[in-house]
PQR file with spaces between the fields and no chain letter, atoms N, CA, C, O and H, PARSE charges and radii, in Angstrom:
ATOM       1  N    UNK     1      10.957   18.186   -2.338 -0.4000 1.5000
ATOM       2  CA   UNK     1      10.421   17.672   -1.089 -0.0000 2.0000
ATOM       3  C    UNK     1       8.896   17.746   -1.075  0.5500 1.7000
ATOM       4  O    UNK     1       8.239   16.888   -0.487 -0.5500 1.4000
ATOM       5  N    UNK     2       8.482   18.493   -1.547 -0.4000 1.5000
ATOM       6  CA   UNK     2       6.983   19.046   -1.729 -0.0000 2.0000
ATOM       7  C    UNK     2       6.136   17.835   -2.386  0.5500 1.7000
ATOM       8  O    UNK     2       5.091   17.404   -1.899 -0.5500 1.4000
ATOM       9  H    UNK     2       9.016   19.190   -2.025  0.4000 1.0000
ATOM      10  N    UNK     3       6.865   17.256   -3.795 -0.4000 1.5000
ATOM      11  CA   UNK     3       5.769   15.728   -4.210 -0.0000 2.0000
ATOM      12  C    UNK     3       5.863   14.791   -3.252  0.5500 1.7000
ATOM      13  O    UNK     3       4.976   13.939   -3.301 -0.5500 1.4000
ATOM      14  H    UNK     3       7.714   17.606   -4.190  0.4000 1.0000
ATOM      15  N    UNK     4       6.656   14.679   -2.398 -0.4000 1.5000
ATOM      16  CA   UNK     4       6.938   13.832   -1.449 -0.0000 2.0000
ATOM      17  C    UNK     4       5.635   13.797   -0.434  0.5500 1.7000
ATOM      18  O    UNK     4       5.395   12.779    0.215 -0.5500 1.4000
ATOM      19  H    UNK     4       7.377   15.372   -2.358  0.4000 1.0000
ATOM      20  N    UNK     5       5.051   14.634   -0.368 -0.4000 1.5000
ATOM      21  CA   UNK     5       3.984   14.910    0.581 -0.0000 2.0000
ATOM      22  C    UNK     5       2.451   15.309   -0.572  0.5500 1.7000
ATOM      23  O    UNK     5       1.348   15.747   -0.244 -0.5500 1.4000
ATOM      24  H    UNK     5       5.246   15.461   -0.896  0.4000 1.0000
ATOM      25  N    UNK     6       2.819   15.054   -1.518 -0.4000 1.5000
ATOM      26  CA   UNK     6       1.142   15.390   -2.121 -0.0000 2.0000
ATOM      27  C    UNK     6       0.008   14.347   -1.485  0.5500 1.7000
ATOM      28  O    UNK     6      -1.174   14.536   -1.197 -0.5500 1.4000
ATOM      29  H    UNK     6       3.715   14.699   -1.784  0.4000 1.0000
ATOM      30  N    UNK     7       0.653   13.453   -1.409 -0.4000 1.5000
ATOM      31  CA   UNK     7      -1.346   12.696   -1.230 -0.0000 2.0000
ATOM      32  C    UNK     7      -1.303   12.266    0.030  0.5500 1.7000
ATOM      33  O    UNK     7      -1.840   11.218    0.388 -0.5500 1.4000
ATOM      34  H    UNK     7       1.613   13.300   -1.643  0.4000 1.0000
ATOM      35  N    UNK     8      -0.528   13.202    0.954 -0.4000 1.5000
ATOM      36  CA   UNK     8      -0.519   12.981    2.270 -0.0000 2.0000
ATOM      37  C    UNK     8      -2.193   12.715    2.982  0.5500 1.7000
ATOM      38  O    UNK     8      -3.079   13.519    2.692 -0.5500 1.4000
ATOM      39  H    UNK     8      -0.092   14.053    0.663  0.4000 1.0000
ATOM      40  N    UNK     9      -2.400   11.878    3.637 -0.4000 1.5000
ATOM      41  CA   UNK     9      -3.563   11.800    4.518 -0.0000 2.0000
ATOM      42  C    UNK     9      -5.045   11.793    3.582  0.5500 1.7000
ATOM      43  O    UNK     9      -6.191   12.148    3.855 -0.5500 1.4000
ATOM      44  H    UNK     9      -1.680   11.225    3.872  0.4000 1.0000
ATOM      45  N    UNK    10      -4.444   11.237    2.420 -0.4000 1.5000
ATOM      46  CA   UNK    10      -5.622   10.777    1.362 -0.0000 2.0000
ATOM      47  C    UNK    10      -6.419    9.842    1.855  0.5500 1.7000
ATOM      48  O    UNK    10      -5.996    8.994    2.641 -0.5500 1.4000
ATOM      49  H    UNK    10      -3.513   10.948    2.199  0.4000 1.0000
ATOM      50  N    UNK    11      -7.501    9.887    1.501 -0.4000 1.5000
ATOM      51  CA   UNK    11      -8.575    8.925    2.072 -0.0000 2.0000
ATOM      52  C    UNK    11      -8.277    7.232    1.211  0.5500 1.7000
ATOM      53  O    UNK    11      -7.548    7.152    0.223 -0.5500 1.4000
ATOM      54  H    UNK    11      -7.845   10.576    0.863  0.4000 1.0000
ATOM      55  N    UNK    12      -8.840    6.273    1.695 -0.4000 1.5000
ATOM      56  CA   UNK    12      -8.488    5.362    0.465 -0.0000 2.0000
ATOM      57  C    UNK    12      -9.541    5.271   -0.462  0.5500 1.7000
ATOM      58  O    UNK    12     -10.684    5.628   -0.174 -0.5500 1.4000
ATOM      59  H    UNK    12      -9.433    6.338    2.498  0.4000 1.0000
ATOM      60  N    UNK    13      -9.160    4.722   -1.782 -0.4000 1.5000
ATOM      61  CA   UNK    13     -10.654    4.570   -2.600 -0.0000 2.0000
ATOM      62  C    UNK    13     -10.642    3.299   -2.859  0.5500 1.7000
ATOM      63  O    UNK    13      -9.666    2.680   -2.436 -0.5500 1.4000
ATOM      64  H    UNK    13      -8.232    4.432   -2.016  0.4000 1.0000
ATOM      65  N    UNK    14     -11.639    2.583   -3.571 -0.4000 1.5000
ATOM      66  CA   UNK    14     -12.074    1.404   -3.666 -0.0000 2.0000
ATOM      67  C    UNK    14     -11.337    0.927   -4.765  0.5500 1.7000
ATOM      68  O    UNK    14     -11.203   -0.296   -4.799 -0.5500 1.4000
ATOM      69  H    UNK    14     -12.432    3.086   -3.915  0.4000 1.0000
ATOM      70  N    UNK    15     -11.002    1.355   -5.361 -0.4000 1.5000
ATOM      71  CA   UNK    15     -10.024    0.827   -6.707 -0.0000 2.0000
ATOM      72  C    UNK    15      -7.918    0.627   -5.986  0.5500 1.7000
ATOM      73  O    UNK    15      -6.868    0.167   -6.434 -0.5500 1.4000
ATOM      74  H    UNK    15     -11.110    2.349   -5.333  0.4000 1.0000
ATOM      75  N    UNK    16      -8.300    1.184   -4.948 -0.4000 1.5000
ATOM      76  CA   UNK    16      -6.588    1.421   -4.467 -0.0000 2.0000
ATOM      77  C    UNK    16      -7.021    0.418   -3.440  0.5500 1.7000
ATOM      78  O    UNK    16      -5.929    0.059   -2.999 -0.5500 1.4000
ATOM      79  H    UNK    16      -9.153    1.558   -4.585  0.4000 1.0000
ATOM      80  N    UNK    17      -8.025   -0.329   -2.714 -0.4000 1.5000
ATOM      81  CA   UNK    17      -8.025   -1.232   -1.870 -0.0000 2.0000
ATOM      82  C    UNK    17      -7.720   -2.638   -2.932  0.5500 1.7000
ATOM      83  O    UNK    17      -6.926   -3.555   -2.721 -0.5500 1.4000
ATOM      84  H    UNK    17      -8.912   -0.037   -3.072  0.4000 1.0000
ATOM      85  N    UNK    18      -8.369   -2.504   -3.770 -0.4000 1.5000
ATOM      86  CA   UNK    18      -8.681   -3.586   -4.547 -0.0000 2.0000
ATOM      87  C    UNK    18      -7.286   -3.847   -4.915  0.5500 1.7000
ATOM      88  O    UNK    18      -6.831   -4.882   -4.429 -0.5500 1.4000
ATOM      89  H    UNK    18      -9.014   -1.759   -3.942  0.4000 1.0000
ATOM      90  N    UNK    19      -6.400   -3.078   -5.745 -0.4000 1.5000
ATOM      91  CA   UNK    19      -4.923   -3.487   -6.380 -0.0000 2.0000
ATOM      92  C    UNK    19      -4.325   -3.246   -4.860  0.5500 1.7000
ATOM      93  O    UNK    19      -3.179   -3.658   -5.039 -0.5500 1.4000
ATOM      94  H    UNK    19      -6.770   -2.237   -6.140  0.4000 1.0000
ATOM      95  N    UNK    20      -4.360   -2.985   -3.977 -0.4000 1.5000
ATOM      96  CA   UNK    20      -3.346   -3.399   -2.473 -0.0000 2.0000
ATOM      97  C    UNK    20      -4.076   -5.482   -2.522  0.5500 1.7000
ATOM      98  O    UNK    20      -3.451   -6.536   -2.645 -0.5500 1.4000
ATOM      99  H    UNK    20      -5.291   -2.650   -3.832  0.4000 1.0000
ATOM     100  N    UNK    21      -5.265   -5.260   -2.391 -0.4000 1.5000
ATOM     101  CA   UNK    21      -5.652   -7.111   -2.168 -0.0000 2.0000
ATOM     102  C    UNK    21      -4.896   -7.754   -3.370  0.5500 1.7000
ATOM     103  O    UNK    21      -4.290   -8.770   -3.030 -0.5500 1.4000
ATOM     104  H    UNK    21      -5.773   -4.404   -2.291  0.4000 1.0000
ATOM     105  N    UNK    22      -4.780   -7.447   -4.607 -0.4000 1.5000
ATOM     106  CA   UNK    22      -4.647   -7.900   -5.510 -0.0000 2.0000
ATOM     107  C    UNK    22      -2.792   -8.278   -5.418  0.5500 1.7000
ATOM     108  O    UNK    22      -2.172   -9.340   -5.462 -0.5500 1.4000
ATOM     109  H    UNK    22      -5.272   -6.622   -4.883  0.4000 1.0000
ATOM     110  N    UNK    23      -2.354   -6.809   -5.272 -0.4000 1.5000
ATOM     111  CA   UNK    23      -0.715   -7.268   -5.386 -0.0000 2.0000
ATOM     112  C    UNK    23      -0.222   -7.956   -3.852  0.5500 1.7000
ATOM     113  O    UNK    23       0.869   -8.526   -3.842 -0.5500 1.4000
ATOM     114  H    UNK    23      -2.857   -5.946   -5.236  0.4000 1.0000
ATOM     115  N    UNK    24      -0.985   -7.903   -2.639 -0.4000 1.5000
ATOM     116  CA   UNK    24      -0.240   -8.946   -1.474 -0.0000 2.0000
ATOM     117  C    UNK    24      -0.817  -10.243   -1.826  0.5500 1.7000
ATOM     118  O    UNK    24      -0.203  -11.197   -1.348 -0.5500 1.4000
ATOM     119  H    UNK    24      -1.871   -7.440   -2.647  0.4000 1.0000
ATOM     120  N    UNK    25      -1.964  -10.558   -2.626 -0.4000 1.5000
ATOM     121  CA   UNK    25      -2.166  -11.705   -3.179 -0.0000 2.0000
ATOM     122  C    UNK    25      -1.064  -12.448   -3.800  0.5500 1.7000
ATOM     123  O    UNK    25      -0.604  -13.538   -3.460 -0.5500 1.4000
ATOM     124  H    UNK    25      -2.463   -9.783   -3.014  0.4000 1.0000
ATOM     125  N    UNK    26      -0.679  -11.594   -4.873 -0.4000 1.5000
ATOM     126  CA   UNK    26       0.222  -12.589   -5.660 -0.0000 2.0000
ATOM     127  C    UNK    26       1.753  -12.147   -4.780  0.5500 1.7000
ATOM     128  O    UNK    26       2.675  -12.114   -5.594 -0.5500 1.4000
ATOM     129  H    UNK    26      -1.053  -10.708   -5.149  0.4000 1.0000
ATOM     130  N    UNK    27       2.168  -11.847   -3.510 -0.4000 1.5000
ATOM     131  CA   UNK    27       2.605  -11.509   -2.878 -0.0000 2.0000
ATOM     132  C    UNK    27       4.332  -10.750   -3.224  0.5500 1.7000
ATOM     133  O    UNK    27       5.503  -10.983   -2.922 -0.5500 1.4000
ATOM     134  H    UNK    27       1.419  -11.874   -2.848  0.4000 1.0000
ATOM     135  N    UNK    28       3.701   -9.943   -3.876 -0.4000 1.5000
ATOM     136  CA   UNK    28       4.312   -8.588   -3.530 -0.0000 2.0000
ATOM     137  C    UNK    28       5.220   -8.299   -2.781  0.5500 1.7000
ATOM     138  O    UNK    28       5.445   -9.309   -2.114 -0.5500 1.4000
ATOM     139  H    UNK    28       2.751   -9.754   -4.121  0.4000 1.0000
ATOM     140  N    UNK    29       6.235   -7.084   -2.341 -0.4000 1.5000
ATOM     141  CA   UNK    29       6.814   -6.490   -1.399 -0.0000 2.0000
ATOM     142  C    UNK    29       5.963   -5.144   -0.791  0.5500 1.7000
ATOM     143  O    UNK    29       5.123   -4.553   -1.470 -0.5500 1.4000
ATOM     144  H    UNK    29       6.052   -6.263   -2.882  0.4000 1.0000
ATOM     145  N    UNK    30       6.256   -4.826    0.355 -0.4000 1.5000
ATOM     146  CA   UNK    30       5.588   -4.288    0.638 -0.0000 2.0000
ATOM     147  C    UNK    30       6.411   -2.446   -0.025  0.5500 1.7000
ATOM     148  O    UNK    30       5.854   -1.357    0.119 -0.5500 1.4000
ATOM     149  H    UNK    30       6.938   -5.306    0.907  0.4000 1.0000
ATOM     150  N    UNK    31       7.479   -2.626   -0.549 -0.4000 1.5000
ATOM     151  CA   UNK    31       8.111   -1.367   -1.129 -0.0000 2.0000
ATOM     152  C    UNK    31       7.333   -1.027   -2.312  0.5500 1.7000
ATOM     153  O    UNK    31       6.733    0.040   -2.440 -0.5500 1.4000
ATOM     154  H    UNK    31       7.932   -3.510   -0.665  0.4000 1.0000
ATOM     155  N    UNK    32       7.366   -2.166   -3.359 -0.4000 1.5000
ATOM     156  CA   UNK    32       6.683   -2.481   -4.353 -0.0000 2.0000
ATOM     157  C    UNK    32       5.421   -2.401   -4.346  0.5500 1.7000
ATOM     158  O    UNK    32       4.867   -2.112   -5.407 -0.5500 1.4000
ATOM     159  H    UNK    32       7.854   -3.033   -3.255  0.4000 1.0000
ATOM     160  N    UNK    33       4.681   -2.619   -3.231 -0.4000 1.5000
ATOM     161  CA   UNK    33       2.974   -2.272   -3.674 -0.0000 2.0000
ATOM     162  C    UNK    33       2.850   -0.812   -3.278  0.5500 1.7000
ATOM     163  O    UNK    33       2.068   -0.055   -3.853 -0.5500 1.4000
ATOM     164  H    UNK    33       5.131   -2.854   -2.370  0.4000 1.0000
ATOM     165  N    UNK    34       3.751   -0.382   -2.141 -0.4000 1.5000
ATOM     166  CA   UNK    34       3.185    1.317   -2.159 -0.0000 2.0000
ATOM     167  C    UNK    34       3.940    2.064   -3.164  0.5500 1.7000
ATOM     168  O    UNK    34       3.568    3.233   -3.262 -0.5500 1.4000
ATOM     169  H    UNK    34       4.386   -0.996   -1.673  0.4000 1.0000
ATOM     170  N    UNK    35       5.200    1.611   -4.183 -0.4000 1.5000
ATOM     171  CA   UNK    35       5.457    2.259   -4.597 -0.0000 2.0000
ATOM     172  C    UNK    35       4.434    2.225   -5.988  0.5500 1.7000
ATOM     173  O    UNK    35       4.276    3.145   -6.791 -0.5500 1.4000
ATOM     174  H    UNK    35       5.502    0.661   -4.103  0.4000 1.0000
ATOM     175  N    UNK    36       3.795    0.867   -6.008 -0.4000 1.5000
ATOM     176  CA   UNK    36       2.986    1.261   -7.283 -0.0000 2.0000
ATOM     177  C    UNK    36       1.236    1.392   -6.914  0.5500 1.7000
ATOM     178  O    UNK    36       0.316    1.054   -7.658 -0.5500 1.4000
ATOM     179  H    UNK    36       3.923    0.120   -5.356  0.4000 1.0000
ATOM     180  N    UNK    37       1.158    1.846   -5.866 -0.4000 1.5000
ATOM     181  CA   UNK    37       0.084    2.898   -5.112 -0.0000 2.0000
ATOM     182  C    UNK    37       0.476    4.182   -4.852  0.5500 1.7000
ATOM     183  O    UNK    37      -0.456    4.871   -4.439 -0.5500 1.4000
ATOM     184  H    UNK    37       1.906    2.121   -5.261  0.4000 1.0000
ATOM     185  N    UNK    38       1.583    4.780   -4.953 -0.4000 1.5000
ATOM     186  CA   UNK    38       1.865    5.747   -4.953 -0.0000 2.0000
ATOM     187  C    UNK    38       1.654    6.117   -3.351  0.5500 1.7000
ATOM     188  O    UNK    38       0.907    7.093   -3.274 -0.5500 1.4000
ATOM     189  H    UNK    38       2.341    4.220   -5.289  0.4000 1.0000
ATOM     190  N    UNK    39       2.079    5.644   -2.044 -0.4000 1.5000
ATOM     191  CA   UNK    39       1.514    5.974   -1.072 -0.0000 2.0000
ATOM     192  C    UNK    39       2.910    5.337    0.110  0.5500 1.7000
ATOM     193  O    UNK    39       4.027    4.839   -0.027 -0.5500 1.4000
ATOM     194  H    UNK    39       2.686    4.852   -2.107  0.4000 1.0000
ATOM     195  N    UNK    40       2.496    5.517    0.629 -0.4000 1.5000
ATOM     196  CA   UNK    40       3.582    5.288    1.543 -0.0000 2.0000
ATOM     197  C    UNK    40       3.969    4.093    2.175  0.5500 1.7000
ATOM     198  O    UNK    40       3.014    3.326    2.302 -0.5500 1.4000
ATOM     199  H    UNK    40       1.588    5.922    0.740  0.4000 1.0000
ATOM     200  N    UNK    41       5.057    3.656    2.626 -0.4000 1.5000
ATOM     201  CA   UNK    41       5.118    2.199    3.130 -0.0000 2.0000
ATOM     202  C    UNK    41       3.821    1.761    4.201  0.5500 1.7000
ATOM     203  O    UNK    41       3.086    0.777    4.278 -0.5500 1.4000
ATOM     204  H    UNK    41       5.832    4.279    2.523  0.4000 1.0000
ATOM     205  N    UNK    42       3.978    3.209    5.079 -0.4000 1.5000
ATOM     206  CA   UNK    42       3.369    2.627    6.182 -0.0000 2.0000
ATOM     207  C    UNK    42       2.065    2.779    6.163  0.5500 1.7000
ATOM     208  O    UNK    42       1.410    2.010    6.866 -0.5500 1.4000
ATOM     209  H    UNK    42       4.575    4.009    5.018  0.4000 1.0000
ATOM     210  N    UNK    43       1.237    3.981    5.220 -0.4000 1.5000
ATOM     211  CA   UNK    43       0.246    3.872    5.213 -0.0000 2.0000
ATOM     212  C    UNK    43      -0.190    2.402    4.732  0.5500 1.7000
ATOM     213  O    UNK    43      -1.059    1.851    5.407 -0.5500 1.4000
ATOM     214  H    UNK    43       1.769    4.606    4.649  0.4000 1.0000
ATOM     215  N    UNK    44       0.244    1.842    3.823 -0.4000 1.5000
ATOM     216  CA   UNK    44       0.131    0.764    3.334 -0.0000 2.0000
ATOM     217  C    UNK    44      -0.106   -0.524    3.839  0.5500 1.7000
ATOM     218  O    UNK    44      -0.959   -1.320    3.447 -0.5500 1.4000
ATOM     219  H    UNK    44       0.950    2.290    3.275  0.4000 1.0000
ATOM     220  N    UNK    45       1.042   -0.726    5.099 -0.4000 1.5000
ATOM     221  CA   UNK    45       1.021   -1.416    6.248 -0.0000 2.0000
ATOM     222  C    UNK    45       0.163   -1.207    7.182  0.5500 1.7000
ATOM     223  O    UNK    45       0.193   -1.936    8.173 -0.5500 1.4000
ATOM     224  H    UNK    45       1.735   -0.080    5.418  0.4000 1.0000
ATOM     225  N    UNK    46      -0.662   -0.307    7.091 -0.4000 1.5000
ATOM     226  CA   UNK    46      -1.471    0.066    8.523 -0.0000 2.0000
ATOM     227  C    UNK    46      -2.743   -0.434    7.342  0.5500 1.7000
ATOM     228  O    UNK    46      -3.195   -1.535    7.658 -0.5500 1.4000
ATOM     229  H    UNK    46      -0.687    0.286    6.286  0.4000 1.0000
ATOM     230  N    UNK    47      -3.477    0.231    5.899 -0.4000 1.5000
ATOM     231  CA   UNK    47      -4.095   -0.493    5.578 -0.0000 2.0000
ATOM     232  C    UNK    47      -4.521   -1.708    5.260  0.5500 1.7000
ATOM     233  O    UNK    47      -5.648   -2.124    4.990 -0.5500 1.4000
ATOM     234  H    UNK    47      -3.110    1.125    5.642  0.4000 1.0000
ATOM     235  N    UNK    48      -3.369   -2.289    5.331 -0.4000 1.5000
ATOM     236  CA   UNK    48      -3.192   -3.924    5.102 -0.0000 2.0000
ATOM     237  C    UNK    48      -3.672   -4.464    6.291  0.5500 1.7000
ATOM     238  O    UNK    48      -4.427   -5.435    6.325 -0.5500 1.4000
ATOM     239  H    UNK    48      -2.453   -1.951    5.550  0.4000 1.0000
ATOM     240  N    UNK    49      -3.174   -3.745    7.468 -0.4000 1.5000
ATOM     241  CA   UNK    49      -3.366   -4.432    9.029 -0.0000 2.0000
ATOM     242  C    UNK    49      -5.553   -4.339    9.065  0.5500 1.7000
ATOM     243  O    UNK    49      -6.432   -4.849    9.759 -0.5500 1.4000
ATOM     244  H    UNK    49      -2.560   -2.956    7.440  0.4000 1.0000
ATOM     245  N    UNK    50      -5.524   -3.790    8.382 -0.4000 1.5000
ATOM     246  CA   UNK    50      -6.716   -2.739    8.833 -0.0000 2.0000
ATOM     247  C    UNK    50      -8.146   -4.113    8.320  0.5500 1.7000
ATOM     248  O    UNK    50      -9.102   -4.574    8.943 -0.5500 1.4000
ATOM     249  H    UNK    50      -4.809   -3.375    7.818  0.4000 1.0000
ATOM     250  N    UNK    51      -7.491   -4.393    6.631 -0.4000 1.5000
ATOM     251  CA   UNK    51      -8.213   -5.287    5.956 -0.0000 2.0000
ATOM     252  C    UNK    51      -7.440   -6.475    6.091  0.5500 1.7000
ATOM     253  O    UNK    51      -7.619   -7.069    5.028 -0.5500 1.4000
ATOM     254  H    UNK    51      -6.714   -4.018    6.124  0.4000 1.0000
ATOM     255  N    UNK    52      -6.438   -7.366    7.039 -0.4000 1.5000
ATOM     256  CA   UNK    52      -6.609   -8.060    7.385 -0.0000 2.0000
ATOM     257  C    UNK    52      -5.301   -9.014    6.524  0.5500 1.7000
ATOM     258  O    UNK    52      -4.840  -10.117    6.817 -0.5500 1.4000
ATOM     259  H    UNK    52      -6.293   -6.884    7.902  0.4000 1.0000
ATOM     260  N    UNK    53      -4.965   -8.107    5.409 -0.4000 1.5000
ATOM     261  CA   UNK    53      -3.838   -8.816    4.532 -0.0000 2.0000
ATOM     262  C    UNK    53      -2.438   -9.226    5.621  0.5500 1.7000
ATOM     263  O    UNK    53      -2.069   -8.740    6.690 -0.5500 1.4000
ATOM     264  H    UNK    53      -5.339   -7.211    5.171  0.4000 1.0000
ATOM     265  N    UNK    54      -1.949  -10.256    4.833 -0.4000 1.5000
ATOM     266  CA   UNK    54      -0.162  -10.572    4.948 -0.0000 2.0000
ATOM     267  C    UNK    54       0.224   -9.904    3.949  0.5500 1.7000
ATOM     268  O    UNK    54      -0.540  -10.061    2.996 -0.5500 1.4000
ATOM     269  H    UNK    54      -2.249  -10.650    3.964  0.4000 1.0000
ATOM     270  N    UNK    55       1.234   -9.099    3.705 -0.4000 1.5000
ATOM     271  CA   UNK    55       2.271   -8.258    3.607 -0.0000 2.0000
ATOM     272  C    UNK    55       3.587   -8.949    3.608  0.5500 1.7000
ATOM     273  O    UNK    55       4.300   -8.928    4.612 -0.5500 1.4000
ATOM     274  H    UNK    55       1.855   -8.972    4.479  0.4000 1.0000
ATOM     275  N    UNK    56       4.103   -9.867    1.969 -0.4000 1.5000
ATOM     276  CA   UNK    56       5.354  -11.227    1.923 -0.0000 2.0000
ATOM     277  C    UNK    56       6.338  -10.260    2.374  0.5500 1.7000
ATOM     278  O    UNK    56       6.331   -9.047    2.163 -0.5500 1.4000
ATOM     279  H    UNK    56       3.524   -9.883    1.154  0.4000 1.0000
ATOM     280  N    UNK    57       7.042  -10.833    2.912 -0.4000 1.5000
ATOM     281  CA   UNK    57       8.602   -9.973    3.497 -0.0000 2.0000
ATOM     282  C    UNK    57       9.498  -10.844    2.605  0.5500 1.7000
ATOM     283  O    UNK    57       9.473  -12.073    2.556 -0.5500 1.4000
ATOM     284  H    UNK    57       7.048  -11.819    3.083  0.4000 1.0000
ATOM     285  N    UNK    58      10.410   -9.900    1.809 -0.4000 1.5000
ATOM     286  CA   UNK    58      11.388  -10.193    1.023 -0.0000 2.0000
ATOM     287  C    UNK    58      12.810  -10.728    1.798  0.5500 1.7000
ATOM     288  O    UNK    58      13.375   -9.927    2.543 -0.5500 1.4000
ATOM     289  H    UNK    58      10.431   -8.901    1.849  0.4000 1.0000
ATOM     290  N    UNK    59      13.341  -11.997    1.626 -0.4000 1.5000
ATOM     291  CA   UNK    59      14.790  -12.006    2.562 -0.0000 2.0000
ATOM     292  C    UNK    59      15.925  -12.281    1.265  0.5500 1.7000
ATOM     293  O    UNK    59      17.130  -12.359    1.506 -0.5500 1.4000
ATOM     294  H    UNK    59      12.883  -12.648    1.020  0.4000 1.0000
């Protein structure tokens, strides 16, 4: 339970903004880009909201 919470309330860095623009570009899931940010759905979703991205919804 404990890795589950390591990079809790991490700041973002400029290289982890860049591959979030990069993978909702070629549009991505949103499971799939935090899981290969290592970060959480929602942080993910709230940074996306933040810089303005769409976030493809898989059906």
């Amino acid at each position: 339970m404990s890795e589950r919470f390591e990079r809790h309330r991490q700041p973002w860095r400029q290289d982890e903004i860049q591959k979030l623009h990069q993978f909702a570009g070629k549009g991505m899931s949103l499971k799939a880009i935090a899981k290969a940010l290592t970060r959480s759905e929602e942080s993910v979703k709230d940074r996306a909201k933040v810089d303005g991205l769409t976030i493809a919804k898989l059906r």
